[in-house]
Each structure stands twice: as structure tokens, then as C-alpha cells.
C-alpha positions in Angstrom: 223.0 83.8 58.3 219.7 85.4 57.3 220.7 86.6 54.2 222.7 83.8 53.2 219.5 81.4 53.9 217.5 84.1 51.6 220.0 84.1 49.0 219.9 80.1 48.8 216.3 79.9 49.4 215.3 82.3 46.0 218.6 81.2 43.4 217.6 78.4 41.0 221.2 77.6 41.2 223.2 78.9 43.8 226.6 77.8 44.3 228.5 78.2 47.4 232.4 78.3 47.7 233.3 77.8 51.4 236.9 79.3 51.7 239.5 80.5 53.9 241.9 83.1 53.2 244.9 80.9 54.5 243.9 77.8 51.8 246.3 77.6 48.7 243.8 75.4 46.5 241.0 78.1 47.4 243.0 80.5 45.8 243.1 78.5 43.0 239.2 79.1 42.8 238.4 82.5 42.2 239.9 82.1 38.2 237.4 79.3 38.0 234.3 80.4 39.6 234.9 83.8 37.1 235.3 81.3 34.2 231.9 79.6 35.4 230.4 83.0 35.7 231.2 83.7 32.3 230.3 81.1 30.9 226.9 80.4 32.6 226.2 84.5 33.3 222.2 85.0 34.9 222.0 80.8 35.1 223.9 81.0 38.2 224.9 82.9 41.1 228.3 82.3 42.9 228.4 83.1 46.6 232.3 82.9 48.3 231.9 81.9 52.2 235.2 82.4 54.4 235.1 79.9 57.3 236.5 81.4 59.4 234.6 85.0 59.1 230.9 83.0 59.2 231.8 80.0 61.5 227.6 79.8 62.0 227.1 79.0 58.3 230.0 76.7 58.0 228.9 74.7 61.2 225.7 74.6 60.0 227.0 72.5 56.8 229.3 70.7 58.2 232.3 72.1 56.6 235.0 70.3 57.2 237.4 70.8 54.8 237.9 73.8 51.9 237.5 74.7 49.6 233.9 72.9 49.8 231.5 73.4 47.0 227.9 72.9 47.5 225.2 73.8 44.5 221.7 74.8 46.0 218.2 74.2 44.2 215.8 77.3 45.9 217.3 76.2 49.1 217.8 72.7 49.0 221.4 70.8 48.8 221.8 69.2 45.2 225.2 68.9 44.9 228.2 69.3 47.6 232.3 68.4 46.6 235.1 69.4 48.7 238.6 70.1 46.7 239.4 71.7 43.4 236.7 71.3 40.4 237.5 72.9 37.2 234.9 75.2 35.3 233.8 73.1 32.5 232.8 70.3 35.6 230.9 72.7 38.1 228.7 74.0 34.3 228.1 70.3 33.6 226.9 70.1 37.3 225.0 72.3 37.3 223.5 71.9 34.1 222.9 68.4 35.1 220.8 69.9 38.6 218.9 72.4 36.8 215.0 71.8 37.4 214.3 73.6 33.6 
């Protein structure tokens, strides 16, 4: 958890895809997220969590349901979804919780 809490503490935007390998509509997430990375490159960084391998960082967000979304700001929660977004959404989110 360390070096998750590093990783969301130094990212302007930072956003976290809380999976599980056994969830259909996660699956359907990985074409996205590499459509946002793309599109957005260096102006984001995409970090996959499986639920069930970190239970600690899942608990500590209260994941209850995936996939679950949740945009970070140098640590701080800006944006949180649970269910399927589509790339063009997550960019305009994202753009939207930029501090630039």
C-alpha cells in the first residue's frame, strides 16, 4: 500500500481502476483506459487495482462494487464512479479536475 499511497500522492492525475479478474464489465476496461492513454499520454497515469489481490487498498476506499473508478489530485479524491465509463467521458473528467 506504500507505493500505491506514493504513486497517488506525486500524479497530478492519477486514475485508479479497481478490478477483479472474475468481472465481465472490467474486462471491458482495459480497451478504454488504453484509448485514454492515448489520447491523454504524460497528462495521466492509469493505475489497474485487483480487489481481490490488494484487499488493504480496496478496504481502505470502500470498494464496493467494480469496476470502480476513482481520479486522484496529488493524493486527494476528485472524482470516484463505479461501472463502465467510456474514454472520451474519463478525458473530459479529467480535464475538468485538472488544477493547470
Amino acid at each position: 500500500m506504500a507505493a500505491f499511497n506514493d504513486i497517488i500522492k506525486t500524479g497530478e492525475n492519477v486514475l485508479v481502476d479497481f478490478s477483479a479478474e472474475w468481472c465481465g464489465p472490467c474486462k471491458m476496461m482495459k480497451p478504454i483506459l488504453e484509448e485514454l492513454k492515448s489520447k491523454m499520454g504524460e497528462k495521466v497515469t492509469i493505475l489497474k487495482v485487483d480487489i481481490d489481490k490488494n484487499p488493504k487498498v480496496a478496504a481502505a476506499y470502500r470498494i464496493q462494487s467494480v469496476p470502480t473508478l476513482i481520479l486522484f489530485q496529488k493524493g486527494a479524491v476528485t472524482w470516484r464512479k463505479s461501472g463502465v465509463v467510456q474514454a472520451r467521458d474519463l478525458q473530459s473528467i479529467i480535464q475538468q479536475n485538472s488544477k493547470k
